[in-house]
N, C-alpha and C positions, 0 to 999 in steps of 0.2 A: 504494500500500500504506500502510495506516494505522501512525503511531508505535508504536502496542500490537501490532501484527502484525510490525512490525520489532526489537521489545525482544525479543517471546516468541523468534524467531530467533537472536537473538543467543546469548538466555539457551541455548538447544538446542544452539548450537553449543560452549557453554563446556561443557555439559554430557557432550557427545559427548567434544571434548578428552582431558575430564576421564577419563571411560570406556575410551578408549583408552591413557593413561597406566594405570589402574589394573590392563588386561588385560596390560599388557606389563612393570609390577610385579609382576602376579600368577604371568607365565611364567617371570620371571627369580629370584621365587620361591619356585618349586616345581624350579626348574632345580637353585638352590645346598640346598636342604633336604637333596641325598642325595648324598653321595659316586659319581663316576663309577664303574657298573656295581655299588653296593652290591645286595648279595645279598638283603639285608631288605626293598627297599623290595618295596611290596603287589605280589603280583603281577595285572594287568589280567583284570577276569572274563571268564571264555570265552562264546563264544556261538556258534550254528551258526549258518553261513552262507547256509544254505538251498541255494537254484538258485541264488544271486549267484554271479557269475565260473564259467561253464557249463562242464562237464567237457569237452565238445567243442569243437571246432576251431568259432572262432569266424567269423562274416564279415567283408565287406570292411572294412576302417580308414574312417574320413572319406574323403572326397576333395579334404580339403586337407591331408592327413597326408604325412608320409617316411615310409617304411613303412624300418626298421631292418634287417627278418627278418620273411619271409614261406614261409618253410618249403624255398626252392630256392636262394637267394643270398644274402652277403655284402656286396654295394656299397656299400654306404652304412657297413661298418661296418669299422675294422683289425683282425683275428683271424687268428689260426690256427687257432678252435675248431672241430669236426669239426661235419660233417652226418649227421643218420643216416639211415637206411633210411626213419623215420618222418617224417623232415623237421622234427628238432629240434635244434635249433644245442646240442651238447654241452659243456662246460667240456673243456679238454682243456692244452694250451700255452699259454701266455702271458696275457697279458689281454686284453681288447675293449674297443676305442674307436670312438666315433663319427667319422666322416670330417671332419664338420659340427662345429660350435660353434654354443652354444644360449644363450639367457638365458630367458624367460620362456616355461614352456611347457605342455602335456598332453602324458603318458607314457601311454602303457601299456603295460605287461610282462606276461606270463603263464607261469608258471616250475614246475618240479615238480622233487621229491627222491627219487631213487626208492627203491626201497624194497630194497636192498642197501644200504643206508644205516640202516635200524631198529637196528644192535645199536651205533652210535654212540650219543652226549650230548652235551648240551650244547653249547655253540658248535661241534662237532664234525659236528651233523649236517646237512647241507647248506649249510655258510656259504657264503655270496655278499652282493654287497652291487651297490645302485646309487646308484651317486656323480655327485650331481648336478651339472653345473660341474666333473667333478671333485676336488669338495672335499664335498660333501654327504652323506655319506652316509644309504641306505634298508638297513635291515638285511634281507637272505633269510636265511631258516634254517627248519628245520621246527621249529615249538613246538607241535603238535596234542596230543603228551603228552610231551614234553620240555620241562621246565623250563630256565630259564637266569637270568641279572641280567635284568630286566625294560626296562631302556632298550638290550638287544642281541639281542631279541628279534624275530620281525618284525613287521613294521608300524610299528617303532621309527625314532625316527628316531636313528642310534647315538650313543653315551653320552651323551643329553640326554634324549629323552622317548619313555617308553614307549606302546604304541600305548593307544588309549584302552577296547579289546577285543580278547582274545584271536582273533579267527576264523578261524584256521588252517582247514586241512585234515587229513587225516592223510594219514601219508607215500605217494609214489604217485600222491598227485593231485595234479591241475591246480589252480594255484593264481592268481587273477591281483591283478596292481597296476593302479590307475589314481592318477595322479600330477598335481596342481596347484601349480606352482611358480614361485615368484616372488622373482626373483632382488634380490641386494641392491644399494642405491645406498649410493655414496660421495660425499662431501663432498669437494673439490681437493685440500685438504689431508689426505688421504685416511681423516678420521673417517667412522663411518654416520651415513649419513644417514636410510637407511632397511636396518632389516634384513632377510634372506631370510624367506621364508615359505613354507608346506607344505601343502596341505589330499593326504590319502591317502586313500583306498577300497583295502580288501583283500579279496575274494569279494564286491564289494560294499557289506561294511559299511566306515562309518567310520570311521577310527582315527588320523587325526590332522587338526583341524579348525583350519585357517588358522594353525598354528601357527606361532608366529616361533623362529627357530636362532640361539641365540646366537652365533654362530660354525661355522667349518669342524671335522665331528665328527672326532674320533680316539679310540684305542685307551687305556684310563684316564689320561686327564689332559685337561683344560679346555684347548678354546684363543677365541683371540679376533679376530677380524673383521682382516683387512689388504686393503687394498685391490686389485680384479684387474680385469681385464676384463671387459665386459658381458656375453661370450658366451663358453661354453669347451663342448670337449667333451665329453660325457658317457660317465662308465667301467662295464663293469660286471667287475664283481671276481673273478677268481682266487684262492680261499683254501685252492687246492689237495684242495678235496672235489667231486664230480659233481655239477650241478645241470646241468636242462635248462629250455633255452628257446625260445617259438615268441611269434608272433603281436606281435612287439614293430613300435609305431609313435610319431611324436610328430609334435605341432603347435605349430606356433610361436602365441605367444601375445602379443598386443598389449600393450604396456608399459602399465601403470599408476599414478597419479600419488598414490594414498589409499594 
């Protein structure tokens, strides 16, 4: 390889660096620009979903999936939540946890609100949430014509960044997540090294595109990176209103080093 072929290299790589400090500048601020859960900030434009995430019972997972809930069993998950007739795992008792411990992975959820839920608001109407590790939370909620603070919205990723389009459903329908997650490294000393990241699909569309988490979300107020384990199990949430869910599976995902 010629010296000019190895400068141009070099300079691409300084350049890249460079690009990537400026998108994780750019995350951290648009993170601090808004008060957790401010009411003001823009709310994310709607858009239909079209046929994305099919109202019908989908088919088989991968065939390298753990299949969470498949509409007859529990195994793989700790619950108390009820089964119904229809073969949708109900919110009901307690919480749901994975058996398992995960780090780097593909979800997919598909969740509905039903519609004895319409004369609710705001975080009221279907709240649920999927905590990724644990500590990550993915906001559920129906926003099809209910407004809320726009980073607890769904497709949010909660009190940091709202999804990038509204594409909800409206109440009643099937709604689904598909989830790319990549878990954060620590340093020994237990700084980040690298922080978590998110890419989301909601009915399909996009709504949050490789985004980095500043930290473990909560309830208004900022928090910041402690060091844990590679792999924890994943929650989904109890906020004491009905959501139902079916068709939930996940892939483990080969660690990353960029």
């Amino acid at each position: 390889m010629s010296r000019f072929k190895c400068f141009n290299f070099a300079i691409a790589g300084v350049v890249l660096a460079g690009a990537a400090t400026l998108v994780v500048g750019d995350a951290r601020e648009r993170y601090m620009q808004w008060d957790v859960h401010a009411k003001d900030r823009p709310q994310p434009p709607v858009v239909d979903p079209g046929h994305a995430g099919t109202q019908e019972k989908t088919g088989k997972p991968p065939s390298d999936a753990i299949v969470l809930f498949d509409g007859t069993e529990t195994d793989e998950l700790n619950t108390n939540w009820t089964i119904n007739d229809a073969g949708e795992l109900v919110i009901s008792r307690g919480g749901c946890v994975t058996d398992k411990s995960f780090g780097d992975i593909q979800l997919h959820v598909e969740w509905m609100v039903p519609e004895n839920q319409a004369k609710a608001s705001g975080q009221r109407r279907g709240n649920s949430g999927i905590f990724i590790m644990g500590k990550y939370e993915i906001q559920i909620l129906d926003n099809k014509d209910n407004q809320t603070y726009p980073d607890g919205m769904a497709g949010s990723i909660y009190g940091q960044f709202p999804p990038l389009v509204n594409a909800g459903r409206g109440i009643g329908q099937w709604q689904s997540y598909d989830i790319i997650f990549r878990r954060p490294h620590f340093n020994e000393d237990g700084s980040v090294k690298k922080p978590a990241r998110v890419t989301i699909l909601h009915n399909g569309v996009l709504v949050q595109d490789n985004q980095e988490l500043m930290g473990p979300t909560a309830h208004k107020r900022r928090t910041s990176y402690k060091a844990h384990p590679d792999k924890l199990p994943i929650k989904f949430q109890n906020h004491g209103q009905i959501v139902h869910y079916r068709n939930m599976w996940v892939r483990e995902l080969e660690p990353r080093d960029d």
